[in-house]
Predicted model as a PDB file, atoms N, CA, C, CB and O in Angstrom, pLDDT in the B-factor column:
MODEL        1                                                                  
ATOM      1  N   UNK A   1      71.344 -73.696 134.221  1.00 80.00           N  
ATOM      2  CA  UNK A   1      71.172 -72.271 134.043  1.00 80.00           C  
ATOM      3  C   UNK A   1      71.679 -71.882 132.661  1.00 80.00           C  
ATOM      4  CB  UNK A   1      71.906 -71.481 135.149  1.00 80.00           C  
ATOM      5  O   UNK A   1      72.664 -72.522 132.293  1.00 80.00           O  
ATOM      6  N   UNK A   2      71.230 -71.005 131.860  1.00 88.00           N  
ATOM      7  CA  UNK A   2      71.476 -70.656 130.596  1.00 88.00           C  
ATOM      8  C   UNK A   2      72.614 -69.426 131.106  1.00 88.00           C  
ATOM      9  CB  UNK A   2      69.990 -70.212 129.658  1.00 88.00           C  
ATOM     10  O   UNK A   2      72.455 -68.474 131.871  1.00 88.00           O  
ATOM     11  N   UNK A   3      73.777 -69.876 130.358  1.00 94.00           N  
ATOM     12  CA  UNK A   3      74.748 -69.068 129.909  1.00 94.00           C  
ATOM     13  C   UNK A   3      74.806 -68.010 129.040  1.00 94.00           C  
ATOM     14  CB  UNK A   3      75.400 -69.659 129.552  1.00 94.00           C  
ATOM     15  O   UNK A   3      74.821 -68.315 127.847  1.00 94.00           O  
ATOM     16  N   UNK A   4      74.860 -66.319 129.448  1.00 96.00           N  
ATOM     17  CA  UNK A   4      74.746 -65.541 128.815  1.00 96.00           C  
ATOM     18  C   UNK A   4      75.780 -64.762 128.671  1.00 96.00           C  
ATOM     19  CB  UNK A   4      73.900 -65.129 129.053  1.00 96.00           C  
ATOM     20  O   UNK A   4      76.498 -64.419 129.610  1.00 96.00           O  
ATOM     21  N   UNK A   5      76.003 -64.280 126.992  1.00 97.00           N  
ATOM     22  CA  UNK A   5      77.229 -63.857 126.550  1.00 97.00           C  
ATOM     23  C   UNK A   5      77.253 -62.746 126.620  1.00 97.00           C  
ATOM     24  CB  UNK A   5      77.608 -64.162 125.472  1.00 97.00           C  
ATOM     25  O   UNK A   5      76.457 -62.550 127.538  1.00 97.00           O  
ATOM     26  N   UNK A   6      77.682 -61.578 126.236  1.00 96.00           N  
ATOM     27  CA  UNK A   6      77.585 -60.484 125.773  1.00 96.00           C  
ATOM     28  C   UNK A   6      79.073 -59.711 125.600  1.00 96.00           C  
ATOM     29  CB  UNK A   6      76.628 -59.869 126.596  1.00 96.00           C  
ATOM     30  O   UNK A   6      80.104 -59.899 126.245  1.00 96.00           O  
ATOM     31  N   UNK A   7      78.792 -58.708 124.419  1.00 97.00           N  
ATOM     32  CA  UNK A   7      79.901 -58.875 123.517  1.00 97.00           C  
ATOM     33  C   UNK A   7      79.458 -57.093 123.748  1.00 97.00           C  
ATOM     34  CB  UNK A   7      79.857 -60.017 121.770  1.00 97.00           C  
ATOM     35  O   UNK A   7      78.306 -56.661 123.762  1.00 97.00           O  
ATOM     36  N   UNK A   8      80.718 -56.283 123.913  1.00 96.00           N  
ATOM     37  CA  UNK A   8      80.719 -54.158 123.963  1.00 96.00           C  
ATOM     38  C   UNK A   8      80.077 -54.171 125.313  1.00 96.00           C  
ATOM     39  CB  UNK A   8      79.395 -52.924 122.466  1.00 96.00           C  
ATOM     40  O   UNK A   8      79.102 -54.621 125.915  1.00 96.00           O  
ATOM     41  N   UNK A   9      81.315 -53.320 125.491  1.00 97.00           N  
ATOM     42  CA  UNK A   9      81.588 -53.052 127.288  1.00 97.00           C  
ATOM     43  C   UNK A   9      81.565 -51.536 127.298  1.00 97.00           C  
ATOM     44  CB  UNK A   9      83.341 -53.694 128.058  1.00 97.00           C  
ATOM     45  O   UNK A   9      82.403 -50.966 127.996  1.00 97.00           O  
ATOM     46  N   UNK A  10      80.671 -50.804 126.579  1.00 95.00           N  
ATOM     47  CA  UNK A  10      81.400 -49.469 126.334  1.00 95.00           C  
ATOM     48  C   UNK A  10      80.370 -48.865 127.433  1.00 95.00           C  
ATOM     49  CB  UNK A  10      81.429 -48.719 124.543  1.00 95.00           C  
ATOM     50  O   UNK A  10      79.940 -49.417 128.446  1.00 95.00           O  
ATOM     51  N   UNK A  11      80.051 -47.308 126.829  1.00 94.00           N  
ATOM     52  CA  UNK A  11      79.089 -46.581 128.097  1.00 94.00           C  
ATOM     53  C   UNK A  11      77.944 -46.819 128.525  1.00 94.00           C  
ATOM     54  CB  UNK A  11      78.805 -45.433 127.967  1.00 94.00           C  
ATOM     55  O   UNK A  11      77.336 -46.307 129.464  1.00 94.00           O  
ATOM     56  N   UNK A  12      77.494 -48.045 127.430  1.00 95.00           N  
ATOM     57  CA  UNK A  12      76.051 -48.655 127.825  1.00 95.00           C  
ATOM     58  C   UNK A  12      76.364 -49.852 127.880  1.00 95.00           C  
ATOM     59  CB  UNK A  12      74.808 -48.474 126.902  1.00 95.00           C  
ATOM     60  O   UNK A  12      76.084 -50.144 129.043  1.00 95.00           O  
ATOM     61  N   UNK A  13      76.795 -50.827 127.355  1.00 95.00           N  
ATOM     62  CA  UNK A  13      76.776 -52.072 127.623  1.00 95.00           C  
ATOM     63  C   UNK A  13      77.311 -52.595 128.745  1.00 95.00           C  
ATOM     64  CB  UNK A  13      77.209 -52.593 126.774  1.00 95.00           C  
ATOM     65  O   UNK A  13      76.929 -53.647 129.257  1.00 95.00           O  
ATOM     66  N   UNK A  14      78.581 -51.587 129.336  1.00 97.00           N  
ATOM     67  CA  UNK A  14      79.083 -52.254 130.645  1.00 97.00           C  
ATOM     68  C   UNK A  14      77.878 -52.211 131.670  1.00 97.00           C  
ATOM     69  CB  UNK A  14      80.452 -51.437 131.291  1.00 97.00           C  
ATOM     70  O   UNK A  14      77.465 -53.220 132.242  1.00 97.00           O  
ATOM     71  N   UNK A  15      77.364 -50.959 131.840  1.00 97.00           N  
ATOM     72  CA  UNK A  15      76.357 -51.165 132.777  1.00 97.00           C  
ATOM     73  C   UNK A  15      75.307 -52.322 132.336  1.00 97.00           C  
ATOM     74  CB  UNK A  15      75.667 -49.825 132.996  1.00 97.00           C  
ATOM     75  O   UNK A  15      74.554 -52.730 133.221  1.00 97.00           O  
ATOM     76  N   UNK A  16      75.203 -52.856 131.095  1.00 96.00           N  
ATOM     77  CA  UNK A  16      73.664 -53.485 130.650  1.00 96.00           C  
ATOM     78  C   UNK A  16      74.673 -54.847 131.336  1.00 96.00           C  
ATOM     79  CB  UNK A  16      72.849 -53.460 128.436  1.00 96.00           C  
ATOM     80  O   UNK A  16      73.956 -55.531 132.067  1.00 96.00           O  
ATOM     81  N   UNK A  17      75.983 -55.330 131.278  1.00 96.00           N  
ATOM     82  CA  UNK A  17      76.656 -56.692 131.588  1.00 96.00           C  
ATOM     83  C   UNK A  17      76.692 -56.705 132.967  1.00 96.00           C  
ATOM     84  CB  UNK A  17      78.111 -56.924 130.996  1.00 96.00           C  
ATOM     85  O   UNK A  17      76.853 -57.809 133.486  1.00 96.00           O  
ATOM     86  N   UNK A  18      76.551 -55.490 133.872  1.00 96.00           N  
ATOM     87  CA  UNK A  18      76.919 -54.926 135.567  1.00 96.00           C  
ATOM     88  C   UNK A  18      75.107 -55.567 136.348  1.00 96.00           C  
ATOM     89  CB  UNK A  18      77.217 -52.300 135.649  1.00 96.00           C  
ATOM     90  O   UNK A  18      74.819 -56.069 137.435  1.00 96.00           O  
ATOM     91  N   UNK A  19      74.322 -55.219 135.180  1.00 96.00           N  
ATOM     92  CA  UNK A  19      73.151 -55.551 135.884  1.00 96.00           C  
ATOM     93  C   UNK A  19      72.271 -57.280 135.030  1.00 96.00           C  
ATOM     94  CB  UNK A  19      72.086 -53.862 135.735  1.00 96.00           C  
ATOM     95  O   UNK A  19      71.114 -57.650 135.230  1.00 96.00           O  
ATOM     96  N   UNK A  20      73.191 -57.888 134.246  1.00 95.00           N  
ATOM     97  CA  UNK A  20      72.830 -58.675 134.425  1.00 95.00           C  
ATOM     98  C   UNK A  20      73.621 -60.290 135.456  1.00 95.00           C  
ATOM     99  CB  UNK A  20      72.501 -58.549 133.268  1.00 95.00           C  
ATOM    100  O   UNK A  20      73.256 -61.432 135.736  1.00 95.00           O  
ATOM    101  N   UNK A  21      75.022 -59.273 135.733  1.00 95.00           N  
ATOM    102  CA  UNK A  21      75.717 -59.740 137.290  1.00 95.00           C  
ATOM    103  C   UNK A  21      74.290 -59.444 138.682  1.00 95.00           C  
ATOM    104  CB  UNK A  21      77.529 -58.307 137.690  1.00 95.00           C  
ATOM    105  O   UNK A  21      73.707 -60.161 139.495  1.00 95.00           O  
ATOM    106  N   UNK A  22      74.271 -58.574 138.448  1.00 96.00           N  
ATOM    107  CA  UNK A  22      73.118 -57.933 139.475  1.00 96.00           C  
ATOM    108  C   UNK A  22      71.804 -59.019 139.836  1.00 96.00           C  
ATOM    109  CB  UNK A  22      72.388 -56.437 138.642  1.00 96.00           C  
ATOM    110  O   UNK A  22      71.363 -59.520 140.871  1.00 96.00           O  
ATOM    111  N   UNK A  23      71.463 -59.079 138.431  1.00 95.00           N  
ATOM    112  CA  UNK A  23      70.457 -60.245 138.454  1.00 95.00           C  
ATOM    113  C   UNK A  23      70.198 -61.727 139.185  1.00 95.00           C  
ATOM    114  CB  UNK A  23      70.503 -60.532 137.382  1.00 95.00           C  
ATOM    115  O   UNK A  23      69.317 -62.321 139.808  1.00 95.00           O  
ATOM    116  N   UNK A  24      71.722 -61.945 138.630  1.00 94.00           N  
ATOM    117  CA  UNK A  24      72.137 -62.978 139.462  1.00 94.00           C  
ATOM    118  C   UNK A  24      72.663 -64.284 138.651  1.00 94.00           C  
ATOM    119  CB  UNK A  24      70.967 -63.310 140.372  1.00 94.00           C  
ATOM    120  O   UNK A  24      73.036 -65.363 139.110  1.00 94.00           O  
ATOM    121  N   UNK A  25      72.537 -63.638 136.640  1.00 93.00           N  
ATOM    122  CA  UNK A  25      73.264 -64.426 135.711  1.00 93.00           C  
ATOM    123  C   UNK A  25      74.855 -64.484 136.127  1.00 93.00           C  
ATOM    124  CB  UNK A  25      73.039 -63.803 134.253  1.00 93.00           C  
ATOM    125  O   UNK A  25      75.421 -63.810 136.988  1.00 93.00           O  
ATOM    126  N   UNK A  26      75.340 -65.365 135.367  1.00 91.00           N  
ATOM    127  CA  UNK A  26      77.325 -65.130 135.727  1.00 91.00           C  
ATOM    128  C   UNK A  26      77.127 -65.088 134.071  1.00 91.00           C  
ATOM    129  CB  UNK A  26      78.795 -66.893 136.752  1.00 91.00           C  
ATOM    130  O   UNK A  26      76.850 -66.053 133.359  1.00 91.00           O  
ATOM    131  N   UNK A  27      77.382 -63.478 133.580  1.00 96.00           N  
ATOM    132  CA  UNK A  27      76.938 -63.718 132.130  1.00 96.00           C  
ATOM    133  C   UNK A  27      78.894 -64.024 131.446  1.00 96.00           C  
ATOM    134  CB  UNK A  27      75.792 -61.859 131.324  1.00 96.00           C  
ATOM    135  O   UNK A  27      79.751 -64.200 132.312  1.00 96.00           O  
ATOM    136  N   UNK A  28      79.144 -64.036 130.567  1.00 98.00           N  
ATOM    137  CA  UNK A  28      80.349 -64.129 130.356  1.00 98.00           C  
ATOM    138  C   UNK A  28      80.531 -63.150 128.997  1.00 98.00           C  
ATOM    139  CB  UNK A  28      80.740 -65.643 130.274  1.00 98.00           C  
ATOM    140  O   UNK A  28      79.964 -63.383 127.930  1.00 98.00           O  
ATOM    141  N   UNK A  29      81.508 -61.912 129.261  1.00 98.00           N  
ATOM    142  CA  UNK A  29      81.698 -60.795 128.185  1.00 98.00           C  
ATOM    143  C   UNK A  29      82.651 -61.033 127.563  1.00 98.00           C  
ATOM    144  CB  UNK A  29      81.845 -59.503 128.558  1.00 98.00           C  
ATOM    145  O   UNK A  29      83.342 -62.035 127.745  1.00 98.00           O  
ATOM    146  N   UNK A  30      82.903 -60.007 126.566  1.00 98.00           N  
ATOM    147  CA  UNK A  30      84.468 -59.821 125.645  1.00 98.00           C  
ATOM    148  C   UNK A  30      83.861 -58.265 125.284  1.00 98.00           C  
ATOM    149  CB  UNK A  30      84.890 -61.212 123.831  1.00 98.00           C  
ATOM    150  O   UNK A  30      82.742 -57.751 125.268  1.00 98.00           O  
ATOM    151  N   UNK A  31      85.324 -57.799 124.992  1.00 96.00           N  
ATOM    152  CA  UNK A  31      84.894 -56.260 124.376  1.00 96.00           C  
ATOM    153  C   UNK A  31      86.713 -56.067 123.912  1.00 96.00           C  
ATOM    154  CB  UNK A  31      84.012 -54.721 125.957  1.00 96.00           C  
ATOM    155  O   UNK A  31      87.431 -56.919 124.435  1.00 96.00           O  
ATOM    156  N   UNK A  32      87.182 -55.395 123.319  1.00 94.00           N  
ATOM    157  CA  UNK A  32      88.271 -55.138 122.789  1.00 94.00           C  
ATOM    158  C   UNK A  32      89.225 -54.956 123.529  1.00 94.00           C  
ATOM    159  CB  UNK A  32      88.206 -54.327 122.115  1.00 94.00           C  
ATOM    160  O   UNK A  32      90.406 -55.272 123.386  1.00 94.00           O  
ATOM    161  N   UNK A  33      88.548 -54.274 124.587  1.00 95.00           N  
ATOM    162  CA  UNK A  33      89.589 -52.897 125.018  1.00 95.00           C  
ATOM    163  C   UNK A  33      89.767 -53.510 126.688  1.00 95.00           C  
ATOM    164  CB  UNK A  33      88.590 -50.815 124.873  1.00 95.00           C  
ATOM    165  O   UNK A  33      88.880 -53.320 127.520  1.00 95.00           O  
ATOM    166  N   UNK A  34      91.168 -54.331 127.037  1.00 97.00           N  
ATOM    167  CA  UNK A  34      91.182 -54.816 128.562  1.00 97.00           C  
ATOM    168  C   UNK A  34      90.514 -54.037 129.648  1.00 97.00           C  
ATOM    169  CB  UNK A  34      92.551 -54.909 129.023  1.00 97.00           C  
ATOM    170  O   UNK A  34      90.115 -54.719 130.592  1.00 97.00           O  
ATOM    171  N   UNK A  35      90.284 -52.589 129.716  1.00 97.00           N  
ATOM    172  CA  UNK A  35      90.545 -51.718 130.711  1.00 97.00           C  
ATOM    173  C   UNK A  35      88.438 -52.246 131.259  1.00 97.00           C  
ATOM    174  CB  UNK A  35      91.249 -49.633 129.990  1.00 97.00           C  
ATOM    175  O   UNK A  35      87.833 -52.431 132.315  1.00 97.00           O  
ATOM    176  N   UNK A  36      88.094 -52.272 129.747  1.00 97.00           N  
ATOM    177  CA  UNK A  36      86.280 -52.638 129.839  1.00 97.00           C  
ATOM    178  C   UNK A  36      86.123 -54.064 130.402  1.00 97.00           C  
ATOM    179  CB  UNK A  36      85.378 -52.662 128.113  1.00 97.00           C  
ATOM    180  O   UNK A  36      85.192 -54.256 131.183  1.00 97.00           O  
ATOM    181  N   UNK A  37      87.066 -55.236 130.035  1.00 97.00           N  
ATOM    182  CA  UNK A  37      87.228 -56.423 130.337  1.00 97.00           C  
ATOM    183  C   UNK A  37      87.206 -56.289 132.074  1.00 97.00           C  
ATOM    184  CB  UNK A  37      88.558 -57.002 129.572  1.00 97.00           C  
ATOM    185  O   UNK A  37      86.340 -56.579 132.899  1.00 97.00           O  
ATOM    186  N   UNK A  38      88.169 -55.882 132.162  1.00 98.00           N  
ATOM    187  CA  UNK A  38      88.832 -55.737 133.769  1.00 98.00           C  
ATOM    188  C   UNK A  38      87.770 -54.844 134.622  1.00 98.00           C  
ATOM    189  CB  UNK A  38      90.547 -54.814 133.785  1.00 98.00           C  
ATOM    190  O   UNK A  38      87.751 -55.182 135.806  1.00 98.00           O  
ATOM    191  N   UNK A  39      86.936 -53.845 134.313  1.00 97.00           N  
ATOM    192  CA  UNK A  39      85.627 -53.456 134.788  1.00 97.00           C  
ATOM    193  C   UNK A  39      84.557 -54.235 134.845  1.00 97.00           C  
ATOM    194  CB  UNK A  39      85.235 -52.561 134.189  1.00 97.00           C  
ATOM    195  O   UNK A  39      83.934 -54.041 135.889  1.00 97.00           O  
ATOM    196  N   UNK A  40      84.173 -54.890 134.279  1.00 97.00           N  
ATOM    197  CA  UNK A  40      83.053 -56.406 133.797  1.00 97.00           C  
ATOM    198  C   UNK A  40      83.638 -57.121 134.633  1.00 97.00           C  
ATOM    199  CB  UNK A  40      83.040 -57.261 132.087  1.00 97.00           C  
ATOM    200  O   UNK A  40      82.766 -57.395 135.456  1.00 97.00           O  
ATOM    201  N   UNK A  41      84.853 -57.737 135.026  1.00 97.00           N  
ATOM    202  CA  UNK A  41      85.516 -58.561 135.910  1.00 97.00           C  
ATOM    203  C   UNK A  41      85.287 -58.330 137.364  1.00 97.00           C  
ATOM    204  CB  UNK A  41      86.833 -58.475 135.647  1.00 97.00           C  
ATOM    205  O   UNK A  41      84.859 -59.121 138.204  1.00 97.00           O  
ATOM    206  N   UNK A  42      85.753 -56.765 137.525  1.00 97.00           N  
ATOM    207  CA  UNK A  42      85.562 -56.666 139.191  1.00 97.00           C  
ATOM    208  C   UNK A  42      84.175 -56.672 139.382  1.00 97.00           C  
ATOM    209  CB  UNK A  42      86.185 -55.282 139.952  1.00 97.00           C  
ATOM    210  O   UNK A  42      83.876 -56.946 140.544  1.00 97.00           O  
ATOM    211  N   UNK A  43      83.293 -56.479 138.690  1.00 96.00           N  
ATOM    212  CA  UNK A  43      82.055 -56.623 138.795  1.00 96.00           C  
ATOM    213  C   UNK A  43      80.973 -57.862 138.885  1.00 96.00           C  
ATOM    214  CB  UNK A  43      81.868 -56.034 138.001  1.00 96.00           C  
ATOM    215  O   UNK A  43      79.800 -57.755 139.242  1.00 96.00           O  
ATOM    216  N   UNK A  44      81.758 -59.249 138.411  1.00 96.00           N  
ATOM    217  CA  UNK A  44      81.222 -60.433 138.575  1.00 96.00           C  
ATOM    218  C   UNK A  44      81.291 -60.815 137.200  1.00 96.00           C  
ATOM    219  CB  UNK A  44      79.895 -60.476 139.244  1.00 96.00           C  
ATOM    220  O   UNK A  44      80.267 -61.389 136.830  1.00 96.00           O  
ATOM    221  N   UNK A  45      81.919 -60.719 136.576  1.00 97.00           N  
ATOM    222  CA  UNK A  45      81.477 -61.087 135.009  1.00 97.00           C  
ATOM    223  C   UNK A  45      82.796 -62.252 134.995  1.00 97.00           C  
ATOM    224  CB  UNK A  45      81.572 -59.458 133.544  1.00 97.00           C  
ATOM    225  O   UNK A  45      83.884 -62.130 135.558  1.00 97.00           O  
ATOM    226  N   UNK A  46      82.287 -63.436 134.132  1.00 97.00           N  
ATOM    227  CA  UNK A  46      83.049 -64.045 133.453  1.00 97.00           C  
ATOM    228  C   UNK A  46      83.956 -63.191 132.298  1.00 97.00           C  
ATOM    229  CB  UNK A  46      82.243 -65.006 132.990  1.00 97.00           C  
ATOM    230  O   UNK A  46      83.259 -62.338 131.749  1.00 97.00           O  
ATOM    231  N   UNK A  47      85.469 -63.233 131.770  1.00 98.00           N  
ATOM    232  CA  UNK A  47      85.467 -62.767 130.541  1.00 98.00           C  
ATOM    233  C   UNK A  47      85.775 -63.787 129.378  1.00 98.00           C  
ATOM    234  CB  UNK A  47      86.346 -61.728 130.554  1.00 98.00           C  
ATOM    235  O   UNK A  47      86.352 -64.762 129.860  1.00 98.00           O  
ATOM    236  N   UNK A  48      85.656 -63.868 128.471  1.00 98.00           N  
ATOM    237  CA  UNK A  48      86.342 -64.087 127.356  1.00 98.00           C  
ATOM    238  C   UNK A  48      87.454 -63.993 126.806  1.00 98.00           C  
ATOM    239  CB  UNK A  48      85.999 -63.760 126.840  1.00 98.00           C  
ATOM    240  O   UNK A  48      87.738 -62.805 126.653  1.00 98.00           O  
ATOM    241  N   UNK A  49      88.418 -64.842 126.339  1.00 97.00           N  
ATOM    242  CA  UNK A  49      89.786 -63.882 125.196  1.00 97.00           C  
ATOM    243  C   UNK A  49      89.331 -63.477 124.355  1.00 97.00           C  
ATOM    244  CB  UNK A  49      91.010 -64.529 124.423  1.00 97.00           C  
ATOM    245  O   UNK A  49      89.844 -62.477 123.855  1.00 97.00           O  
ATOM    246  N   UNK A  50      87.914 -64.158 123.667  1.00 97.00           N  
ATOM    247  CA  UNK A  50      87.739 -63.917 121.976  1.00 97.00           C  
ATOM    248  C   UNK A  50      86.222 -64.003 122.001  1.00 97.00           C  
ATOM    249  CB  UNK A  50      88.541 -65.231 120.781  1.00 97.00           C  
ATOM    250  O   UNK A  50      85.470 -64.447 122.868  1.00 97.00           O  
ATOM    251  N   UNK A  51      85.945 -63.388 120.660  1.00 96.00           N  
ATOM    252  CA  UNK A  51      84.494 -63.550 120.396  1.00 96.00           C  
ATOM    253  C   UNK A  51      84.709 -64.949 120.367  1.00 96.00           C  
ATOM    254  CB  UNK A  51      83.766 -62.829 119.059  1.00 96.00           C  
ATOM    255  O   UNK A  51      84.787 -65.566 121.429  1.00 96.00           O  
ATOM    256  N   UNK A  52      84.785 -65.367 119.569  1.00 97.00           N  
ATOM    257  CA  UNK A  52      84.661 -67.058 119.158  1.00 97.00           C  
ATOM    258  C   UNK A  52      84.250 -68.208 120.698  1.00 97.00           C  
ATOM    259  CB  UNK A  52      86.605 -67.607 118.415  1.00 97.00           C  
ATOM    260  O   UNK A  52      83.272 -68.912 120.949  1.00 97.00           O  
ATOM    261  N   UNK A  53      85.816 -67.863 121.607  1.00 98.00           N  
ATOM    262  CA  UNK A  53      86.111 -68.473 122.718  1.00 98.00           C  
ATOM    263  C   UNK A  53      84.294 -67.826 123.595  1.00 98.00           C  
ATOM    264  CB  UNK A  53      87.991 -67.841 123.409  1.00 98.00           C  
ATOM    265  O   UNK A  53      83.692 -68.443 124.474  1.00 98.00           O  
ATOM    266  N   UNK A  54      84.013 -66.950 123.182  1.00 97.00           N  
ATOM    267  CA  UNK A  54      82.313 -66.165 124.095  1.00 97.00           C  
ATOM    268  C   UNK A  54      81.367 -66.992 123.392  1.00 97.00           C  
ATOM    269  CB  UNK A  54      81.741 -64.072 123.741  1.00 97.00           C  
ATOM    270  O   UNK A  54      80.459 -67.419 124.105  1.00 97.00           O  
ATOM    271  N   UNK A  55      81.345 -67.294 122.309  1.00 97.00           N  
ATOM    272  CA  UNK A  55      80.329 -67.871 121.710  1.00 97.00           C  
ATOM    273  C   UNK A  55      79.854 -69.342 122.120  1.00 97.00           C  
ATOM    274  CB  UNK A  55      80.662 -67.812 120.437  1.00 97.00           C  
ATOM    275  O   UNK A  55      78.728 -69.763 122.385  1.00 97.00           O  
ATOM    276  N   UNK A  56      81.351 -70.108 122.074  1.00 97.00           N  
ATOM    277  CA  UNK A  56      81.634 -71.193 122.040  1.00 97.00           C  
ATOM    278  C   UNK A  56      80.834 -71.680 124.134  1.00 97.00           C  
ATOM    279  CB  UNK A  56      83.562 -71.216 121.474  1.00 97.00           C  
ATOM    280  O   UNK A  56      80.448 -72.751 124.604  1.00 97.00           O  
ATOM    281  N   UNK A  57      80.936 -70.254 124.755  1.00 96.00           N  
ATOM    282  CA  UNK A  57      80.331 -70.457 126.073  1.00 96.00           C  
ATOM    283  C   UNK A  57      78.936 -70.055 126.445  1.00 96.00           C  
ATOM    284  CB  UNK A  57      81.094 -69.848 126.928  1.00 96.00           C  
ATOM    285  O   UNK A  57      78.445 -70.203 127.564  1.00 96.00           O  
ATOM    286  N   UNK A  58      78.625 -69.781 125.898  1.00 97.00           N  
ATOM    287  CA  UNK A  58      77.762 -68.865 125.950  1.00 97.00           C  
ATOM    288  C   UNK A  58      76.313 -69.721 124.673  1.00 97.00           C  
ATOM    289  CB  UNK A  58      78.709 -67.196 125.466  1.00 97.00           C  
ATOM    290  O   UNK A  58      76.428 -69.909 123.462  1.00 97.00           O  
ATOM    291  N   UNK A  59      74.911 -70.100 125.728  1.00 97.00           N  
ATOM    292  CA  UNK A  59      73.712 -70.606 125.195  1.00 97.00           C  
ATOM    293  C   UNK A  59      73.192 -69.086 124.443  1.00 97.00           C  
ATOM    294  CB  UNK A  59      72.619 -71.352 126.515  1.00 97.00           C  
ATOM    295  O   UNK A  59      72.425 -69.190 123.487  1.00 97.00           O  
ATOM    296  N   UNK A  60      73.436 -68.300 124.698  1.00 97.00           N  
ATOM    297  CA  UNK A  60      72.468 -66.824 124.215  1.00 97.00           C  
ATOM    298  C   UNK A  60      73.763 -65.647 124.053  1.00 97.00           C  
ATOM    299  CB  UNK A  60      71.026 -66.165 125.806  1.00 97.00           C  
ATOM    300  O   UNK A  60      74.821 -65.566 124.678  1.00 97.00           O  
ATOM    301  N   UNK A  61      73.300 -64.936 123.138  1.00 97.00           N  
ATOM    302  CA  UNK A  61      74.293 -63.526 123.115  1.00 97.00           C  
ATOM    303  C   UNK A  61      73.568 -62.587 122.643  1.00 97.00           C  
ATOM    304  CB  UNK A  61      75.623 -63.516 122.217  1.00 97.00           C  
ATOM    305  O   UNK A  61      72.599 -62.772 121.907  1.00 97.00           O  
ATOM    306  N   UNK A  62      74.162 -61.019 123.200  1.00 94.00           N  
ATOM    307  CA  UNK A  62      73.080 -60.184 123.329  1.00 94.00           C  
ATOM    308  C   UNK A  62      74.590 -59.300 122.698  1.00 94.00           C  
ATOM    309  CB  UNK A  62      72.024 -59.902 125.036  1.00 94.00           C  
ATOM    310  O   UNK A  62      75.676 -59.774 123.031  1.00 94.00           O  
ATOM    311  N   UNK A  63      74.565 -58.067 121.824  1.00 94.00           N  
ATOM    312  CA  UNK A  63      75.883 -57.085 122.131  1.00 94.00           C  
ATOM    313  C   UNK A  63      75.359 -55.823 122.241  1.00 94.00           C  
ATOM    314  CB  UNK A  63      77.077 -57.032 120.978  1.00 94.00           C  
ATOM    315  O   UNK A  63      74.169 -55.564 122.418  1.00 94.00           O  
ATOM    316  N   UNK A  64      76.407 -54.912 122.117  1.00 93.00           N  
ATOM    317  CA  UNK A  64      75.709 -53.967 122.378  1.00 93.00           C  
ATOM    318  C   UNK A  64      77.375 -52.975 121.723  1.00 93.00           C  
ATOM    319  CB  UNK A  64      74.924 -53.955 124.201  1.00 93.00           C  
ATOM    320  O   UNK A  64      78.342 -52.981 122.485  1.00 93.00           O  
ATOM    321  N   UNK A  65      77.518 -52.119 120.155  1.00 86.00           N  
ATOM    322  CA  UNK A  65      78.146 -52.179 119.467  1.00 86.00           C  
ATOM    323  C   UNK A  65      78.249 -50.706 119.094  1.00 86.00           C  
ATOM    324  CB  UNK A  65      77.844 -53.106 118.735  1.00 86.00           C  
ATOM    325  O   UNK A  65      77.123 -50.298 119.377  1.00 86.00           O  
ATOM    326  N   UNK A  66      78.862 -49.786 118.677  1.00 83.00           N  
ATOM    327  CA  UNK A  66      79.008 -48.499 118.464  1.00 83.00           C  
ATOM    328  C   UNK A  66      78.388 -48.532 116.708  1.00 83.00           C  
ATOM    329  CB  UNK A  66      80.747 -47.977 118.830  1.00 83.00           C  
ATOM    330  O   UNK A  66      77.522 -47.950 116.055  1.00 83.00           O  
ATOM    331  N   UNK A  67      79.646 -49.802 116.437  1.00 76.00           N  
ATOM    332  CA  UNK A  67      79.451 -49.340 114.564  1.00 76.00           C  
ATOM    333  C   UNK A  67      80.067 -51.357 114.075  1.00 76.00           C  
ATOM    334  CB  UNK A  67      81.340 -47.258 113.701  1.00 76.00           C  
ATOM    335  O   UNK A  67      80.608 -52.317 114.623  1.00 76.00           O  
ATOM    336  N   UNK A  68      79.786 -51.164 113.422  1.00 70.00           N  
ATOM    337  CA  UNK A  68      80.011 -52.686 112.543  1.00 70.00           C  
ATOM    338  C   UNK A  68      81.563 -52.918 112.441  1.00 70.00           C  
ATOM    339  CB  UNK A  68      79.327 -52.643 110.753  1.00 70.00           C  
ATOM    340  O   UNK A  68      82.033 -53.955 111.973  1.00 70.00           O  
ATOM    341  N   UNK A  69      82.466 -51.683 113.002  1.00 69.00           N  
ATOM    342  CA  UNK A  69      83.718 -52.507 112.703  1.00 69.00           C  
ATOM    343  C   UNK A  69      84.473 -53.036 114.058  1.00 69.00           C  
ATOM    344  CB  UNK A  69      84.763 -51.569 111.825  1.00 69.00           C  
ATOM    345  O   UNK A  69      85.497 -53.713 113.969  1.00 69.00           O  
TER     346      UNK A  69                                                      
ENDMDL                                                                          
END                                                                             
């Protein structure tokens, strides 16, 4: 099965990481902020510590980002 990453847990991406749990991927996230981590979690999500550590798991990555910093 292809391993899918995804990186911003915010007001759209958590739901876009919630429904690809839904799907029936075990996608594996990271996002900055624990409180988004720990929402992605109860929800079925693998998390990440780090981008790097997401990459390094992850065959595909998708994000979903406010601003470049």
């Amino acid at each position: 099965m292809t391993t899918v990453g995804f990186i911003g847990l915010g007001n759209i991406g958590l739901p876009m990481a919630i429904s690809l749990v839904r799907a029936g991927l075990e996608p594996v996230v990271f996002d900055t902020r624990p409180e988004a981590l720990s929402a992605a979690r109860d929800e079925g999500a693998k998390t990440a510590a780090s981008v790097t550590d997401l990459v390094a798991a992850a065959d595909v990555v998708g994000t979903c980002e406010v601003n470049d910093q």
